[in-house]
C-alpha positions as CSV (number, residue, x, y, z in Angstrom):
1,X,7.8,16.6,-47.0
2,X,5.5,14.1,-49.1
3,X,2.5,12.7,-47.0
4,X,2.8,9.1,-46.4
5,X,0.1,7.0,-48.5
6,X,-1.6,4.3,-46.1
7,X,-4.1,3.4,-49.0
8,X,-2.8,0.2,-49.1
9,X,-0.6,-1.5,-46.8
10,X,1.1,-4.6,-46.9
11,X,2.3,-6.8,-44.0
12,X,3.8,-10.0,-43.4
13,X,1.8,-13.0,-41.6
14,X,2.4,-16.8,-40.9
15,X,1.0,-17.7,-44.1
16,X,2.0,-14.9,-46.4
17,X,0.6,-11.4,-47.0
18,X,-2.0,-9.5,-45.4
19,X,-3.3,-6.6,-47.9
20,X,-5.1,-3.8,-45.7
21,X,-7.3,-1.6,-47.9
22,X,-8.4,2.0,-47.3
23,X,-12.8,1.6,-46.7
24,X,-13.0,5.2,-47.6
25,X,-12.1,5.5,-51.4
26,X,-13.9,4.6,-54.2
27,X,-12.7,1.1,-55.5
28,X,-11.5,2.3,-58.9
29,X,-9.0,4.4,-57.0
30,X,-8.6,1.7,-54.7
31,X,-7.2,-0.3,-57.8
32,X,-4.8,2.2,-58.7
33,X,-3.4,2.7,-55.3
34,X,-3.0,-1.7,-55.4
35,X,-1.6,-1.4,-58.6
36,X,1.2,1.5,-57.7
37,X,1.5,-0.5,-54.0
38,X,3.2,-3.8,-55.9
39,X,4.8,-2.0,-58.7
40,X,7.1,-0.3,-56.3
41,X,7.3,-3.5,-53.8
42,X,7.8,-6.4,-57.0
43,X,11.3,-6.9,-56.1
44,X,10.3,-8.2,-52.9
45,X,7.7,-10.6,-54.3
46,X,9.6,-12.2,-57.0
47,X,9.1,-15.7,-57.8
48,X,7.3,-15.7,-54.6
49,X,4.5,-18.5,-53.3
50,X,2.7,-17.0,-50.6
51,X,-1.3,-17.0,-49.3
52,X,-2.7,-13.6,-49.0
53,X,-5.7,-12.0,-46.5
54,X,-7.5,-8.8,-46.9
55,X,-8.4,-6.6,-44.3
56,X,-9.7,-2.9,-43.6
57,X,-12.4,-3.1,-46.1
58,X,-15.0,-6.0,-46.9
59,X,-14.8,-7.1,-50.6
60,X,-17.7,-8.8,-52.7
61,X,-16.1,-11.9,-54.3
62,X,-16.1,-9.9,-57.6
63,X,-13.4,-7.1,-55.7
64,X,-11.0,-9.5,-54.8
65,X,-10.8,-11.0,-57.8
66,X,-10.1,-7.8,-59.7
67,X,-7.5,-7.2,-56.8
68,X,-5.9,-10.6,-57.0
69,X,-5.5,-10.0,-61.1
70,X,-3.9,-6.7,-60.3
71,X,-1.5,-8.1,-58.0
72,X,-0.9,-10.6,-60.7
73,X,-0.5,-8.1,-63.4
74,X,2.0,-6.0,-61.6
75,X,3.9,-8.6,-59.9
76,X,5.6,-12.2,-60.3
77,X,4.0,-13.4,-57.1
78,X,2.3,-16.5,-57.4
79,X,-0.7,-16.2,-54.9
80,X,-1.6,-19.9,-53.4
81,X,-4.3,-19.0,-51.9
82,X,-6.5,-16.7,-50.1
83,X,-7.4,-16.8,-46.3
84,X,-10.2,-14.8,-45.4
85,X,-10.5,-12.8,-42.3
86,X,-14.2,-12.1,-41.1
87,X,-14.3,-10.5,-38.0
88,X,-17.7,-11.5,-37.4
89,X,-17.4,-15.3,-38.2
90,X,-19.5,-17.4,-36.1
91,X,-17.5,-19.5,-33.2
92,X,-17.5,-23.0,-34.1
93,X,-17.1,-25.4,-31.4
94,X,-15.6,-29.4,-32.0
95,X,-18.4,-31.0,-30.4
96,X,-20.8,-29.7,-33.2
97,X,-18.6,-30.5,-35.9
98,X,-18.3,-34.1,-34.4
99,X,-21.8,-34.8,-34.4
100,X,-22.7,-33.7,-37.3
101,X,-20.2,-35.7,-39.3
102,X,-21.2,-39.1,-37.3
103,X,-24.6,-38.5,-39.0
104,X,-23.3,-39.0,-42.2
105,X,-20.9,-42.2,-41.1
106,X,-23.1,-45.1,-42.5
107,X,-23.8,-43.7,-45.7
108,X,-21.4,-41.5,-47.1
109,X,-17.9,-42.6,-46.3
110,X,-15.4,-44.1,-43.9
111,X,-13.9,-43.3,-40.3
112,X,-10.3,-43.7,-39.3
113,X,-9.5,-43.4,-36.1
114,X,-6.1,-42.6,-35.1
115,X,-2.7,-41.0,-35.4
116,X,-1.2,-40.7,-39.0
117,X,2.3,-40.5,-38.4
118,X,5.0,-39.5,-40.8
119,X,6.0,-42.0,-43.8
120,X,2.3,-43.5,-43.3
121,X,0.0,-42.6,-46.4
122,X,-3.7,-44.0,-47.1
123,X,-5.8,-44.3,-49.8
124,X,-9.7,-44.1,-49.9
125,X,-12.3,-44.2,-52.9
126,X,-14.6,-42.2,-50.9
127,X,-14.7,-39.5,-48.6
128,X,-13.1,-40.2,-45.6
129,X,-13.7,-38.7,-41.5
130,X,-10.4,-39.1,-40.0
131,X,-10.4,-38.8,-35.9
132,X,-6.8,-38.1,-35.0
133,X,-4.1,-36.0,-36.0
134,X,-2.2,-36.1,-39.9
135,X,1.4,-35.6,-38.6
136,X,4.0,-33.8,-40.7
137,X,5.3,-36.5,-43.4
138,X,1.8,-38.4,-43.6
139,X,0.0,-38.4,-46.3
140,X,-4.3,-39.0,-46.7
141,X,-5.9,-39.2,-50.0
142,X,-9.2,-39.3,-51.4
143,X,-11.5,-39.4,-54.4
144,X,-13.9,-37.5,-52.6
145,X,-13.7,-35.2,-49.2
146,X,-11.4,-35.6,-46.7
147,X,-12.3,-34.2,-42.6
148,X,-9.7,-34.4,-40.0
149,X,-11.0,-33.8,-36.7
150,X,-7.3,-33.2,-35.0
151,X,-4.8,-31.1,-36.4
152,X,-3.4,-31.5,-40.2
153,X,-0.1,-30.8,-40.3
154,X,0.8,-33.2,-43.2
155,X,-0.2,-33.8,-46.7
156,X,-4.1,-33.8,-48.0
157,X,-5.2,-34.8,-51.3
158,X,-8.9,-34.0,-51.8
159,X,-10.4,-34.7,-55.4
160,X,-7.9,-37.4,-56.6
161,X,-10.1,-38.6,-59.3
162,X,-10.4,-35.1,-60.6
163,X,-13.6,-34.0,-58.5
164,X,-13.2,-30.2,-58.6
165,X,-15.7,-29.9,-55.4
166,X,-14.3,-31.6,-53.0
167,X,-12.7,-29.7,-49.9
168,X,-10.5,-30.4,-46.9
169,X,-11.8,-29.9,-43.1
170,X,-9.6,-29.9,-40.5
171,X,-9.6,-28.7,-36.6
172,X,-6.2,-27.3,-36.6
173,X,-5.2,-26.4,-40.4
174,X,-1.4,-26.7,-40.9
175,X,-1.0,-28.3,-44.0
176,X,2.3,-29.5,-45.4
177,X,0.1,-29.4,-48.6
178,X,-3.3,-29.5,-49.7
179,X,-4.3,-30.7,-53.2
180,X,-7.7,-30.6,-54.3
181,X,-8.4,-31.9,-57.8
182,X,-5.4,-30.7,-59.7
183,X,-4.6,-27.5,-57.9
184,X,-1.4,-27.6,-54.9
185,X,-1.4,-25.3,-52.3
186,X,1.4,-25.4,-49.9
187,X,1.8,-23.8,-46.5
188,X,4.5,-21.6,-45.3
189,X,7.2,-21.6,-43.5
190,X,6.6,-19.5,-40.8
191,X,4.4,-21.8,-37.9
192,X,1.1,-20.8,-37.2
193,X,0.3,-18.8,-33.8
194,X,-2.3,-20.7,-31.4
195,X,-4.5,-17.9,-32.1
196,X,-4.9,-19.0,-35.3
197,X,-5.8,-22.4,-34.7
198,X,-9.4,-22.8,-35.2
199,X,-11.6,-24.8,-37.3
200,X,-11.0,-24.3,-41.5
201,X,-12.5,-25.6,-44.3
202,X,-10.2,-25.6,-47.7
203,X,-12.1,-25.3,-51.3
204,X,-11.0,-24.8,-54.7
205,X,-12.8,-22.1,-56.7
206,X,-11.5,-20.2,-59.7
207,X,-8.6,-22.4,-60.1
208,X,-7.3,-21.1,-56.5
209,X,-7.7,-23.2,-53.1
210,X,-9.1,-21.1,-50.4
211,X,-9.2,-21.5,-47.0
212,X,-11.5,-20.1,-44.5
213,X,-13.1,-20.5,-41.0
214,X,-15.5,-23.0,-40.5
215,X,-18.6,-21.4,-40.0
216,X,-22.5,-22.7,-38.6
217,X,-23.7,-21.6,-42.5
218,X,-20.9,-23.9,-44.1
219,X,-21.4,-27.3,-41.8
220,X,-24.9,-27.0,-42.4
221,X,-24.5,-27.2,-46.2
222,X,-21.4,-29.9,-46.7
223,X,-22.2,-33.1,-47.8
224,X,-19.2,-35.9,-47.6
């Protein structure tokens, strides 16, 4: 009887795919085994929009992007982004986050306060600190950075004048969409599980929007 080959393993997840890679072997044969993984499972990925994770082995940001290319090479799934998984990402608590976007209220943008509910949409030229939830249907855009301390379950369009450095913050990320610049990422179908729910910050990098915790390192650096 063949052995089974657990080189690469791939497993469903509220947002899309989670790819777990073998730590042990080298990473050329690591490539292969990706590349032989989706070849045999490209029927189930066709025409597909889905986010990915990795997990199992930690990947420089050189890795994954050699592993994203051979995902797209050797299948017709279009990856909307990728969600990383650190296991040993700093806890970041609401208060912090709070206070350390007030600091930057009279200089740098503008404060909403308040539920966006669905069918309302606003407009900013600057970055914006919303305090409230984005509801499913509701729509917040901005030429610069938009923060959402609540949970975004609606639409979020960071960027809008073309600013490819802009990123979304929210609380609780559940997205209908987010747009930064002119890349769309949507979410999926499947809801989030309340473990999941946690502080994120979304970027855009290499024409893909990423989304990952929020950690101390990364609120320390942003600038609305």
């Amino acid at each position: 009887m063949k052995a089974v080959d657990n080189s690469v393993i791939i497993k469903g997840n509220n947002y899309g795919i989670i790819v777990v890679l073998d730590p042990e072997l080298s990473f050329d044969e690591l490539k292969e085994k990706v590349a032989n993984k989706f070849k045999e499972s490209s029927k189930f990925f066709k025409d597909a929009k889905l986010a990915i994770s990795f997990e199992g082995r930690k990947l420089t940001n050189e890795e994954q992007r050699d592993i994203l290319d051979i995902i797209g090479q050797n299948t017709d799934m279009h990856i909307v982004c990728v969600i990383e998984n650190d296991p040993e990402k700093e806890k970041v608590f609401k208060k912090t986050l709070e206070q350390k976007l007030m600091e930057l209220e009279n200089n740098t943008g503008q404060f909403y306060k308040g539920i966006l509910r669905s069918g309302t949409s606003l407009e900013f030229e600057t970055s914006v600190v919303i305090i409230g939830d984005v509801n499913n249907g509701a729509r917040v855009v901005s030429k610069g950075n938009i923060v959402v301390l609540g949970s975004l379950k609606g639409t979020a369009f960071a960027g809008a004048c073309g600013n490819t450095d802009a990123f979304v913050i929210a609380l609780d990320m559940r997205p209908t969409q987010i747009r930064i610049a002119d890349t769309i990422a949507r979410s999926p179908d499947k809801p989030m599980k309340d473990a999941e729910k946690e502080p994120k910050i979304a970027f855009l990098e290499d024409g893909n929007i990423y989304i990952e915790p929020l950690s101390k390192n990364i609120l320390n650096d942003i600038r609305l």
